[in-house]
PDB file of N, CA, C and O in Angstrom, chain B, residues numbered from 101:
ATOM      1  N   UNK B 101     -15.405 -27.151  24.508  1.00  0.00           N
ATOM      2  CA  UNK B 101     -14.998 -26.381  23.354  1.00  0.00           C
ATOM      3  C   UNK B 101     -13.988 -25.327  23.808  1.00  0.00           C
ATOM      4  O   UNK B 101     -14.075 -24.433  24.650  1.00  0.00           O
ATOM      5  N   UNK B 102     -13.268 -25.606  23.209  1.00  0.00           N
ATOM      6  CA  UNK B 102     -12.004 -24.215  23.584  1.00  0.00           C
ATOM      7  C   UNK B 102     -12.151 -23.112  22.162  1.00  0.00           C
ATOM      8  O   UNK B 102     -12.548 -23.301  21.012  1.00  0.00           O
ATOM      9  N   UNK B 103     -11.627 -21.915  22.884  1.00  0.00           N
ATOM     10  CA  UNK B 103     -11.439 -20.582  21.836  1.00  0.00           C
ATOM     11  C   UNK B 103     -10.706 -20.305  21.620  1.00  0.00           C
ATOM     12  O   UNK B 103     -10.177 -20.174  22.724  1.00  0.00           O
ATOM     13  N   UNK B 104      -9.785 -19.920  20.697  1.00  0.00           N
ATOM     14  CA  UNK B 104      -8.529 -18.875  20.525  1.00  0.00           C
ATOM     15  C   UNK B 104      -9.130 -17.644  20.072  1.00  0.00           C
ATOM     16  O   UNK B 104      -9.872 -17.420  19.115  1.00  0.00           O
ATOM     17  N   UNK B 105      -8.660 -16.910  20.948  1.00  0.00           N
ATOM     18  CA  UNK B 105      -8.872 -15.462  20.384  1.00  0.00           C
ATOM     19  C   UNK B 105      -7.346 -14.937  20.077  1.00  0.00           C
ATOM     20  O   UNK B 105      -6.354 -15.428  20.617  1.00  0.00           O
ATOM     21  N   UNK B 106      -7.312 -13.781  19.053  1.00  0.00           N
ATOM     22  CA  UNK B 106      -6.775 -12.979  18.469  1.00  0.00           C
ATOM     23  C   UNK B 106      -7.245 -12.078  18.134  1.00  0.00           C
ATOM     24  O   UNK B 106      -8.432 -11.953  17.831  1.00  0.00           O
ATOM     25  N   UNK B 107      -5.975 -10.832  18.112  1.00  0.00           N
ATOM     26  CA  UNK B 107      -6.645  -9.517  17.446  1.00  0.00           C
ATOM     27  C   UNK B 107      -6.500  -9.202  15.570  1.00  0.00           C
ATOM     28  O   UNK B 107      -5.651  -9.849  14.956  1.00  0.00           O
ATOM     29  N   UNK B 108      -7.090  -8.529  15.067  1.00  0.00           N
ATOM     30  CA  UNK B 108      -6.883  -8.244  14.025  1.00  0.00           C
ATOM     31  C   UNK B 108      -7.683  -7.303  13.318  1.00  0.00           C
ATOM     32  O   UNK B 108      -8.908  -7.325  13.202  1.00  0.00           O
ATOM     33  N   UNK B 109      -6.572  -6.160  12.679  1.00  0.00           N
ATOM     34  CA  UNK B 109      -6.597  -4.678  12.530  1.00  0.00           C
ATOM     35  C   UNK B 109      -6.760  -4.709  10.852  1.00  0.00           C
ATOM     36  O   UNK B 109      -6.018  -5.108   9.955  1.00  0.00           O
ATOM     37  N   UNK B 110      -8.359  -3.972  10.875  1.00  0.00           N
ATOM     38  CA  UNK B 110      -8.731  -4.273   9.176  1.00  0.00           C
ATOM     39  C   UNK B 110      -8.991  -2.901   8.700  1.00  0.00           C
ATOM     40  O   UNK B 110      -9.914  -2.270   9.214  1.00  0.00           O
ATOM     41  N   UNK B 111      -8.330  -2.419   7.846  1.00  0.00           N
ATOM     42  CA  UNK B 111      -8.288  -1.166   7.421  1.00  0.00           C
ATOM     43  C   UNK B 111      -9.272  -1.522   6.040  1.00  0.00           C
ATOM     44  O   UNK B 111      -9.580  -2.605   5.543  1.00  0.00           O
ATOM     45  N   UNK B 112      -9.615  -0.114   5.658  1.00  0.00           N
ATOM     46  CA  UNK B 112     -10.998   0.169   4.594  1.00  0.00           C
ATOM     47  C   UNK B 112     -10.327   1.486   4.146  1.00  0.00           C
ATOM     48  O   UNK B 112     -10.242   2.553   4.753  1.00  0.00           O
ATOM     49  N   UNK B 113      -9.764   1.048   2.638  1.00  0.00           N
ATOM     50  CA  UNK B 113      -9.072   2.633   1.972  1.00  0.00           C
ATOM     51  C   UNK B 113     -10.184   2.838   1.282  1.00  0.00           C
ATOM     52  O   UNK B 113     -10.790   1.930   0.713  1.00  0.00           O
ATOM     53  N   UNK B 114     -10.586   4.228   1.281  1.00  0.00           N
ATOM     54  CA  UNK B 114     -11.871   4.664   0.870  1.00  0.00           C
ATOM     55  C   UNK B 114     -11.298   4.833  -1.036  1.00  0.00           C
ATOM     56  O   UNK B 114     -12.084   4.261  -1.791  1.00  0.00           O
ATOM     57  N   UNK B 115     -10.303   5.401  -1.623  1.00  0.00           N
ATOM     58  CA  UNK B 115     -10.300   5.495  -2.663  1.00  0.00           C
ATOM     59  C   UNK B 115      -8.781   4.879  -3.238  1.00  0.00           C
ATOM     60  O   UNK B 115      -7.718   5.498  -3.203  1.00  0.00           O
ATOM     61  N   UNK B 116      -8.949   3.778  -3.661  1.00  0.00           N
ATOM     62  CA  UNK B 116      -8.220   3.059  -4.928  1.00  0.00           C
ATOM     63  C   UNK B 116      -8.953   2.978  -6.161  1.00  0.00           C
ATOM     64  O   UNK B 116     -10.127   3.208  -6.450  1.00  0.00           O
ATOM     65  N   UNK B 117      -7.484   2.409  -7.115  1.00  0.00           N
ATOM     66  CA  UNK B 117      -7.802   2.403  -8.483  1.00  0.00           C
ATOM     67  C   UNK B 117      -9.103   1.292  -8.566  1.00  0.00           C
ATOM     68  O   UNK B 117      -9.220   0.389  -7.738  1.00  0.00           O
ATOM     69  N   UNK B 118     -10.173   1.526  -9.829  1.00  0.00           N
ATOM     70  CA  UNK B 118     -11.348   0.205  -9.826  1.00  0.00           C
ATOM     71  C   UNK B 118     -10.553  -1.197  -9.590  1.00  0.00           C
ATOM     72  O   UNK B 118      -9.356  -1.230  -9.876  1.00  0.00           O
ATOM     73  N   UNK B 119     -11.003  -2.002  -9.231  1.00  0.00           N
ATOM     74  CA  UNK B 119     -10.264  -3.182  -9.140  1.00  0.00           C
ATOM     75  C   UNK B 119      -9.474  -3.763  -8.226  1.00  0.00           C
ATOM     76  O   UNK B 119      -9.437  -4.943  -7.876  1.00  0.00           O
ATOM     77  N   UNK B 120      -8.654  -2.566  -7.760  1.00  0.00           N
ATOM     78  CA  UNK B 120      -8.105  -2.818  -6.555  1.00  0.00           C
ATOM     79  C   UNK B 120      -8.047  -3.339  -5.677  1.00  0.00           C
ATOM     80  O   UNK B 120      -9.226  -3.607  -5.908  1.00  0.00           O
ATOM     81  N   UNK B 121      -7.767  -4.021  -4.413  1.00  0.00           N
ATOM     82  CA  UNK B 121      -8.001  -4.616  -3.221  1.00  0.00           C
ATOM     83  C   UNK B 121      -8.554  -3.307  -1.934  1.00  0.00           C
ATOM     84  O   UNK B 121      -7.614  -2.823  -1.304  1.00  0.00           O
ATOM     85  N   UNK B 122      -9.560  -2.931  -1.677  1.00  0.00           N
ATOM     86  CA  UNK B 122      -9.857  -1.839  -0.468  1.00  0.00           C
ATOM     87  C   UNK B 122     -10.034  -2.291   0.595  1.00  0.00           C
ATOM     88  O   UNK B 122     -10.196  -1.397   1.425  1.00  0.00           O
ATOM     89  N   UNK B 123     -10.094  -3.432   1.064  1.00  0.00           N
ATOM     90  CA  UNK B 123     -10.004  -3.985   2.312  1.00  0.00           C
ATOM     91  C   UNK B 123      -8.447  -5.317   2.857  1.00  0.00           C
ATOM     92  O   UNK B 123      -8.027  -6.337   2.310  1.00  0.00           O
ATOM     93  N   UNK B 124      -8.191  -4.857   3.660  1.00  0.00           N
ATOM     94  CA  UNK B 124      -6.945  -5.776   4.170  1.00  0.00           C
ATOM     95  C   UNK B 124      -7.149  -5.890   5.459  1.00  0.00           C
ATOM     96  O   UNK B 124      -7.641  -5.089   6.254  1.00  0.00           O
ATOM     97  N   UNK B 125      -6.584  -7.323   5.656  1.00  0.00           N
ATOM     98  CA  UNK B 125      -6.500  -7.643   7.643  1.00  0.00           C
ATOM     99  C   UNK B 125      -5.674  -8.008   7.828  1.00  0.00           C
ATOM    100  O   UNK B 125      -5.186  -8.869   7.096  1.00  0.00           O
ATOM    101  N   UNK B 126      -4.862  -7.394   9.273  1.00  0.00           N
ATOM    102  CA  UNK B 126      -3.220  -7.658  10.126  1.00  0.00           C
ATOM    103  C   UNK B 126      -3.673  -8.404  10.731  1.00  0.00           C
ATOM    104  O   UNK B 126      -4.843  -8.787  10.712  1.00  0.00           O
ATOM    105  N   UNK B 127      -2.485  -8.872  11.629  1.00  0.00           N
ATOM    106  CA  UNK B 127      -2.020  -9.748  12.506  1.00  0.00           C
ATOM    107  C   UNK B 127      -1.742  -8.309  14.018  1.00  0.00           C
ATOM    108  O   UNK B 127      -2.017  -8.408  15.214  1.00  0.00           O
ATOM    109  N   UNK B 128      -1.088  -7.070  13.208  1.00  0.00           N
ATOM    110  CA  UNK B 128      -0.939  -5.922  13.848  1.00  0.00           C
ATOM    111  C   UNK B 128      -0.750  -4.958  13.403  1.00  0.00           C
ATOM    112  O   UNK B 128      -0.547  -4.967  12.189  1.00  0.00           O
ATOM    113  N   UNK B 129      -0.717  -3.716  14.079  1.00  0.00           N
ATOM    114  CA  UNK B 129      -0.624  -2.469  13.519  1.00  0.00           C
ATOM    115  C   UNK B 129       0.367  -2.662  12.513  1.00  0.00           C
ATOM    116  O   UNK B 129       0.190  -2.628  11.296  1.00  0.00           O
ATOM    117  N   UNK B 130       1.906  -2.964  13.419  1.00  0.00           N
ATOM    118  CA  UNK B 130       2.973  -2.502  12.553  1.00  0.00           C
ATOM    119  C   UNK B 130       2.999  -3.465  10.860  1.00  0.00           C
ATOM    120  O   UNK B 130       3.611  -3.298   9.805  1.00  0.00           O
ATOM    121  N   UNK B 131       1.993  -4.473  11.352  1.00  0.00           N
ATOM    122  CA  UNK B 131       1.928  -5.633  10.127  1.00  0.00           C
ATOM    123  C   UNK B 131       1.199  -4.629   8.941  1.00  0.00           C
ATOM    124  O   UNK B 131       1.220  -4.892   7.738  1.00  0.00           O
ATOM    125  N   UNK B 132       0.672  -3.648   9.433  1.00  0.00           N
ATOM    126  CA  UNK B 132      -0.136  -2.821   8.123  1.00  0.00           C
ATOM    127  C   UNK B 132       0.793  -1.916   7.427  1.00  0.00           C
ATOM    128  O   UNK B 132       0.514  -1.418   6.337  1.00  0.00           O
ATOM    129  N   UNK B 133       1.992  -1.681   8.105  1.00  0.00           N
ATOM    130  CA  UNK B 133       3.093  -0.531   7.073  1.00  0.00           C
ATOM    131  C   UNK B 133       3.793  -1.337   6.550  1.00  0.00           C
ATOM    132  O   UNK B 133       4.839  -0.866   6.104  1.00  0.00           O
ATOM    133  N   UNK B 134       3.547  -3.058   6.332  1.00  0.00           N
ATOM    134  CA  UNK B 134       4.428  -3.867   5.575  1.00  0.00           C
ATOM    135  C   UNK B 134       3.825  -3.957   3.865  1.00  0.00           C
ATOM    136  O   UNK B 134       4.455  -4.028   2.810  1.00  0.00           O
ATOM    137  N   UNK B 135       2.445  -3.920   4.123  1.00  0.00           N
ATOM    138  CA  UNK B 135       1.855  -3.163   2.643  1.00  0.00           C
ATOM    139  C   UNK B 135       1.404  -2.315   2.206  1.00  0.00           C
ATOM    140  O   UNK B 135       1.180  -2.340   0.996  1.00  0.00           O
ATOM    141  N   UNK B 136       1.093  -1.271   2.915  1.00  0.00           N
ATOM    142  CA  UNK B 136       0.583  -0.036   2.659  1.00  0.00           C
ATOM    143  C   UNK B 136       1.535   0.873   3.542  1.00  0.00           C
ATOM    144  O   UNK B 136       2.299   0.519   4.440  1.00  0.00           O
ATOM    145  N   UNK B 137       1.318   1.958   3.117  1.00  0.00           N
ATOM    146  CA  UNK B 137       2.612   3.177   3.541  1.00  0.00           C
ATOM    147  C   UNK B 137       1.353   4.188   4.155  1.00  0.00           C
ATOM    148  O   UNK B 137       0.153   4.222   3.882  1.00  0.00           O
ATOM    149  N   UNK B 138       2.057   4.862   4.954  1.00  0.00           N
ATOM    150  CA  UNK B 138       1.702   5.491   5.867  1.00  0.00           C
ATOM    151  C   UNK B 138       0.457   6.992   4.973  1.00  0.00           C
ATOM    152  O   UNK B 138      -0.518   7.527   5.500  1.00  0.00           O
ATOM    153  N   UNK B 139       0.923   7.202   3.832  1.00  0.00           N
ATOM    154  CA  UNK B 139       0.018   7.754   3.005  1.00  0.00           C
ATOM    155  C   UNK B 139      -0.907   7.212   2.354  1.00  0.00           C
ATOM    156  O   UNK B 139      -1.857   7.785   1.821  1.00  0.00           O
ATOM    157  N   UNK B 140      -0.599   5.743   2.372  1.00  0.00           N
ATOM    158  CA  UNK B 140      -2.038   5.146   1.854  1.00  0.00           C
ATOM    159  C   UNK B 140      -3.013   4.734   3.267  1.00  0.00           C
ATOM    160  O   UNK B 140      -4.147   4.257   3.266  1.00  0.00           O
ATOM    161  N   UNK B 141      -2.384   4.997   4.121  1.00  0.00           N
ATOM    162  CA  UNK B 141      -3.563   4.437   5.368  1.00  0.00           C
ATOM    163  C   UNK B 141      -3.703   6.407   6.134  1.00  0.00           C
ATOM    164  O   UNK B 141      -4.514   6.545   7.050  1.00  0.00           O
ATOM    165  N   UNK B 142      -2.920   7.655   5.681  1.00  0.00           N
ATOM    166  CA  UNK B 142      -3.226   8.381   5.976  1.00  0.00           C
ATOM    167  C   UNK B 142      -3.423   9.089   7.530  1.00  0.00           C
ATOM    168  O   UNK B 142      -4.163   9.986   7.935  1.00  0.00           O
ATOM    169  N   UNK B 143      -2.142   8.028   8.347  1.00  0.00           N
ATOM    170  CA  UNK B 143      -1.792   8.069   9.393  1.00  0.00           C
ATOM    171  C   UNK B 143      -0.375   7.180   9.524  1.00  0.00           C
ATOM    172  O   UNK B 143      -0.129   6.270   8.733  1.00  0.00           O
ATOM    173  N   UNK B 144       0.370   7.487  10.428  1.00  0.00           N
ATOM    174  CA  UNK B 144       1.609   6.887  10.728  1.00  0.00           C
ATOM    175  C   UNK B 144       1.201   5.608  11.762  1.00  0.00           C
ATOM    176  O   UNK B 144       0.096   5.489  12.293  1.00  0.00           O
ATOM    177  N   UNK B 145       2.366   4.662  11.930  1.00  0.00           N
ATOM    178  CA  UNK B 145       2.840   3.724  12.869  1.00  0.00           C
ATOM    179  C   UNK B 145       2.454   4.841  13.865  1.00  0.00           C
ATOM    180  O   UNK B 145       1.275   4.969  14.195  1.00  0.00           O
ATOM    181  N   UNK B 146       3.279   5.535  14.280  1.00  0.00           N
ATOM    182  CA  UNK B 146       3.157   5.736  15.537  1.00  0.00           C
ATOM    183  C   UNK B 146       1.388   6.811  15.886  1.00  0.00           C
ATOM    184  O   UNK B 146       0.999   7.168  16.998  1.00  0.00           O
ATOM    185  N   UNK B 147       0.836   7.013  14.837  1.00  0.00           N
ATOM    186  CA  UNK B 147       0.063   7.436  15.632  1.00  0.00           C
ATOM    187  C   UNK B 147      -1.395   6.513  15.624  1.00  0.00           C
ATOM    188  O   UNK B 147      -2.537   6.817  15.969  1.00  0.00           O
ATOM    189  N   UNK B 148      -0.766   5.140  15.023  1.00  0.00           N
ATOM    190  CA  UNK B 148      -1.990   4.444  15.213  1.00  0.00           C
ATOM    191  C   UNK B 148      -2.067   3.243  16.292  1.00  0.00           C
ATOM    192  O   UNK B 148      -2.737   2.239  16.535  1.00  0.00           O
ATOM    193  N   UNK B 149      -0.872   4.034  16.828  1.00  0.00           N
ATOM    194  CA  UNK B 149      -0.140   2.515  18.332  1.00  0.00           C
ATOM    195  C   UNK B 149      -0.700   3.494  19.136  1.00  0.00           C
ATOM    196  O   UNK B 149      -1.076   3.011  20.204  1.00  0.00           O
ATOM    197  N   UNK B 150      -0.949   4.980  19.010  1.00  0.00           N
ATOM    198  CA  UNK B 150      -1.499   5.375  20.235  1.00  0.00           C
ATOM    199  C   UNK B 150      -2.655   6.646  20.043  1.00  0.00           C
ATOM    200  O   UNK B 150      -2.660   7.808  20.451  1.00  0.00           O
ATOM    201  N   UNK B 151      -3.847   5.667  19.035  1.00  0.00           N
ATOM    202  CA  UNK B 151      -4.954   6.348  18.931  1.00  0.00           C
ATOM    203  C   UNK B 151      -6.086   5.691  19.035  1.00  0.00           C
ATOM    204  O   UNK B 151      -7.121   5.897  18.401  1.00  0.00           O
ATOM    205  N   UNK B 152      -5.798   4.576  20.165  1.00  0.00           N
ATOM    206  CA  UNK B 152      -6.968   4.332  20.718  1.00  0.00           C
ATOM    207  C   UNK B 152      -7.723   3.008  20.173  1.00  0.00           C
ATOM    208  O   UNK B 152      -8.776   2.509  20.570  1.00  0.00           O
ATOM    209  N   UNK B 153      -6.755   2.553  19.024  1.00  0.00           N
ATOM    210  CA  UNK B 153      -7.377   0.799  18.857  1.00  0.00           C
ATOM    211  C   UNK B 153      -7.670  -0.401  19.405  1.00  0.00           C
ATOM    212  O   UNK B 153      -8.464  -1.220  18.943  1.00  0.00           O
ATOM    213  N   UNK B 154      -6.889  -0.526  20.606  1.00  0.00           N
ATOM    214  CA  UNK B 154      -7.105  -1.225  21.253  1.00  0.00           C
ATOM    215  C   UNK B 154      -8.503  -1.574  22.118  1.00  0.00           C
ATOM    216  O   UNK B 154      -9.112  -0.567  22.479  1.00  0.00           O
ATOM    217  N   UNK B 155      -9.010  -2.679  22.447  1.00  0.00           N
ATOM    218  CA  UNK B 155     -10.007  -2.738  22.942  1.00  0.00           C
ATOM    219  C   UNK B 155     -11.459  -2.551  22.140  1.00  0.00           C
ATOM    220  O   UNK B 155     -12.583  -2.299  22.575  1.00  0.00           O
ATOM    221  N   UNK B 156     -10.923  -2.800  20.672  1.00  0.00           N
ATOM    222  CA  UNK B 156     -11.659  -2.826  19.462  1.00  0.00           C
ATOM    223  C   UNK B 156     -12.214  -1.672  19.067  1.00  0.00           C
ATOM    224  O   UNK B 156     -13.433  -1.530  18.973  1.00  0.00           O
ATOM    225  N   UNK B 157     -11.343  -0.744  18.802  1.00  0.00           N
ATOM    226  CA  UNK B 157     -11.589   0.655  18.643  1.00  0.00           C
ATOM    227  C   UNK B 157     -11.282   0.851  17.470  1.00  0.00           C
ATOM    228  O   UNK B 157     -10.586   0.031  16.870  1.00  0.00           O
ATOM    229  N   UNK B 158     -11.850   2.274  16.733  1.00  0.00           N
ATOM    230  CA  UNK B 158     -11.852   2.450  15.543  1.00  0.00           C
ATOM    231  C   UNK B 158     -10.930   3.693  14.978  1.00  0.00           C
ATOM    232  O   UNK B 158     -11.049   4.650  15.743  1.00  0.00           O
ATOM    233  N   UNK B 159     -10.176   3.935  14.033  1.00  0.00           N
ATOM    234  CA  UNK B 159      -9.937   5.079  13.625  1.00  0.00           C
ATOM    235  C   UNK B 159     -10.154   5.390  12.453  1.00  0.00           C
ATOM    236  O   UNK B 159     -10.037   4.492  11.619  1.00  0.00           O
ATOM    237  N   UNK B 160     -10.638   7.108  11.879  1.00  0.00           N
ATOM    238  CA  UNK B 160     -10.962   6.935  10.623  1.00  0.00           C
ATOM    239  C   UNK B 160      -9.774   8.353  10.317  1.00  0.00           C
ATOM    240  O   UNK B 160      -9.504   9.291  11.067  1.00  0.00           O
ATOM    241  N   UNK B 161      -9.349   8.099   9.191  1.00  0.00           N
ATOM    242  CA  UNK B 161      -8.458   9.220   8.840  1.00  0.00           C
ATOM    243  C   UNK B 161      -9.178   9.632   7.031  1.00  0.00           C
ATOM    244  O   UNK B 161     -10.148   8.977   6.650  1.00  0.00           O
ATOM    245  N   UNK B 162      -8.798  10.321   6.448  1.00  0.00           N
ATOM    246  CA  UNK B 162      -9.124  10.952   5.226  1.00  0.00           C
ATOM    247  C   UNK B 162      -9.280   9.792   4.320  1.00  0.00           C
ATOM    248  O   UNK B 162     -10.260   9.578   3.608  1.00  0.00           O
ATOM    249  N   UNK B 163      -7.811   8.790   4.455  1.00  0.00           N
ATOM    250  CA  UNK B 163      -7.955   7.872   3.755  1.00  0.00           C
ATOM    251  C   UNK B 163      -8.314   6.532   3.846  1.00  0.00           C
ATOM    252  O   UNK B 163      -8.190   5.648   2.998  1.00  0.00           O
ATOM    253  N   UNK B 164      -8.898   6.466   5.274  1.00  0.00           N
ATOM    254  CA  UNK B 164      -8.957   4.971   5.405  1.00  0.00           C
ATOM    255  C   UNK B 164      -9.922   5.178   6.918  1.00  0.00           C
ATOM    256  O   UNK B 164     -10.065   6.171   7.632  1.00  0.00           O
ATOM    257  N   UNK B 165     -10.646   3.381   7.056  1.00  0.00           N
ATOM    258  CA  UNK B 165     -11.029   3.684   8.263  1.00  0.00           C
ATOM    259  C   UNK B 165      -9.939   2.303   8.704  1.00  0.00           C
ATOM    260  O   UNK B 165      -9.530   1.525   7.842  1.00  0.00           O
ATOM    261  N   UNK B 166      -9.555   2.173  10.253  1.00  0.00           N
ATOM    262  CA  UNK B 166      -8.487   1.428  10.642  1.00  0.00           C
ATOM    263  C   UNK B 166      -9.074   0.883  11.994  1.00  0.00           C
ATOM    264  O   UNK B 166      -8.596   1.429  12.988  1.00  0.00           O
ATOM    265  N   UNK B 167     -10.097  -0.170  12.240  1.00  0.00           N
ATOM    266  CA  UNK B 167     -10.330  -1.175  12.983  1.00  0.00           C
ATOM    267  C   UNK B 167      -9.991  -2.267  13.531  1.00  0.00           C
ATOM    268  O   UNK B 167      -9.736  -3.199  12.768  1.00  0.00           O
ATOM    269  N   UNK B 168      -9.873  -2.508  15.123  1.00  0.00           N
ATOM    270  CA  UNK B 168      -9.051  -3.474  15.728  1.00  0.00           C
ATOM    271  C   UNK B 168     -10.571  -4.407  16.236  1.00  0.00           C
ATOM    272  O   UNK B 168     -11.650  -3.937  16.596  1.00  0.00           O
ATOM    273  N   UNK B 169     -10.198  -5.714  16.112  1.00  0.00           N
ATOM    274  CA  UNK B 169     -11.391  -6.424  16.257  1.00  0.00           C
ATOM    275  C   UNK B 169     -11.034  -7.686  16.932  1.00  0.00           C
ATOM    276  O   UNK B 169      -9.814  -7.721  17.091  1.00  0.00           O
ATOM    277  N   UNK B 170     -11.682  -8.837  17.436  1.00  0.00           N
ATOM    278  CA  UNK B 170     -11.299 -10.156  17.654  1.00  0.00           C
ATOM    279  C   UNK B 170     -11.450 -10.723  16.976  1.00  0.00           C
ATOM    280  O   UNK B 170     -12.468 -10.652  16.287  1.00  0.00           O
ATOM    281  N   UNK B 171     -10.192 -11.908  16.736  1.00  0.00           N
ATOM    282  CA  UNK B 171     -11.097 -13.152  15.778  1.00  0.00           C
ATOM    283  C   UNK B 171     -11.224 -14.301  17.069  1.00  0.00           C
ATOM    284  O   UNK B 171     -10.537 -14.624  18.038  1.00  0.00           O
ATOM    285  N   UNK B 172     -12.115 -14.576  16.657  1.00  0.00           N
ATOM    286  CA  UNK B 172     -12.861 -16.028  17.331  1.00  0.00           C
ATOM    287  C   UNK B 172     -12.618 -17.376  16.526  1.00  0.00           C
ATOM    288  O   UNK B 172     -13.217 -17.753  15.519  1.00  0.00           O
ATOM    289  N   UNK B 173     -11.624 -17.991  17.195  1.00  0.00           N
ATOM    290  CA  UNK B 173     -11.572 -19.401  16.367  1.00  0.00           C
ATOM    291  C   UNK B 173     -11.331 -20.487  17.433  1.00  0.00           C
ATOM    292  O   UNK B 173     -10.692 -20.253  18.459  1.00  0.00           O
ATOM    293  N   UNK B 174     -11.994 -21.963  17.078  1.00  0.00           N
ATOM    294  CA  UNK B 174     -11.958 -23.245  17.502  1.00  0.00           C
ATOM    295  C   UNK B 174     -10.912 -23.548  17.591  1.00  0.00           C
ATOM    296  O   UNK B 174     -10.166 -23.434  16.618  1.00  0.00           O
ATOM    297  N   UNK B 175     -10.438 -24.079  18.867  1.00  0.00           N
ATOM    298  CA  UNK B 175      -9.117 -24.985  18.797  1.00  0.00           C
ATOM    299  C   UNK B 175      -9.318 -26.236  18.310  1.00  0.00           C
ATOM    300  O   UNK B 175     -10.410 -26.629  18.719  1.00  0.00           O
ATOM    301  N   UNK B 176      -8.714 -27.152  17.542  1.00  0.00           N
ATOM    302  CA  UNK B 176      -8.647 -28.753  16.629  1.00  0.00           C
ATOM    303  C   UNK B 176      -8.458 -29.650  17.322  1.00  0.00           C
ATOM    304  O   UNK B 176      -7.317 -30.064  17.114  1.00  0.00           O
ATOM    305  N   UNK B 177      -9.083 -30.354  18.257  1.00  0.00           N
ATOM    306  CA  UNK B 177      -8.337 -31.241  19.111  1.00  0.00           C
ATOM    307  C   UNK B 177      -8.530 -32.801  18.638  1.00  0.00           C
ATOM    308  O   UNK B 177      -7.965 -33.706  19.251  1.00  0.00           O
TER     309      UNK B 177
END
């Protein structure tokens, strides 16, 4: 059995409109300021490339919490 691992950074905005979408998952950090802006995640690009996500670390800011995690998937052979 083979694995692919990957990372992927899942932010949790604590307050949107009812209905809304409050959870989203990257590919990468910078993949998260392609839909949400730096006031809706309540931290910048740059200070979330160097606050410690890596290695599946967590950050929580006012507006969001911002988690780096593995995915675990089967290779198809």
């Amino acid at each position: 059995m083979f694995l692919n691992m990957a990372k992927v950074i899942h932010v949790h905005l604590f307050s949107r409109p009812r209905g809304m979408v409050k959870d989203f998952y990257f590919s990468s950090i910078a993949a998260v300021y392609t839909i949400l802006t730096a006031e809706d995640v309540g931290a910048t690009l740059n200070y979330l490339q160097h606050a410690g996500l890596s290695g599946n670390g967590t950050v929580a800011t006012k507006k969001a919490i911002i988690k780096q995690a593995t995915l675990h998937s089967k290779s198809i052979k």
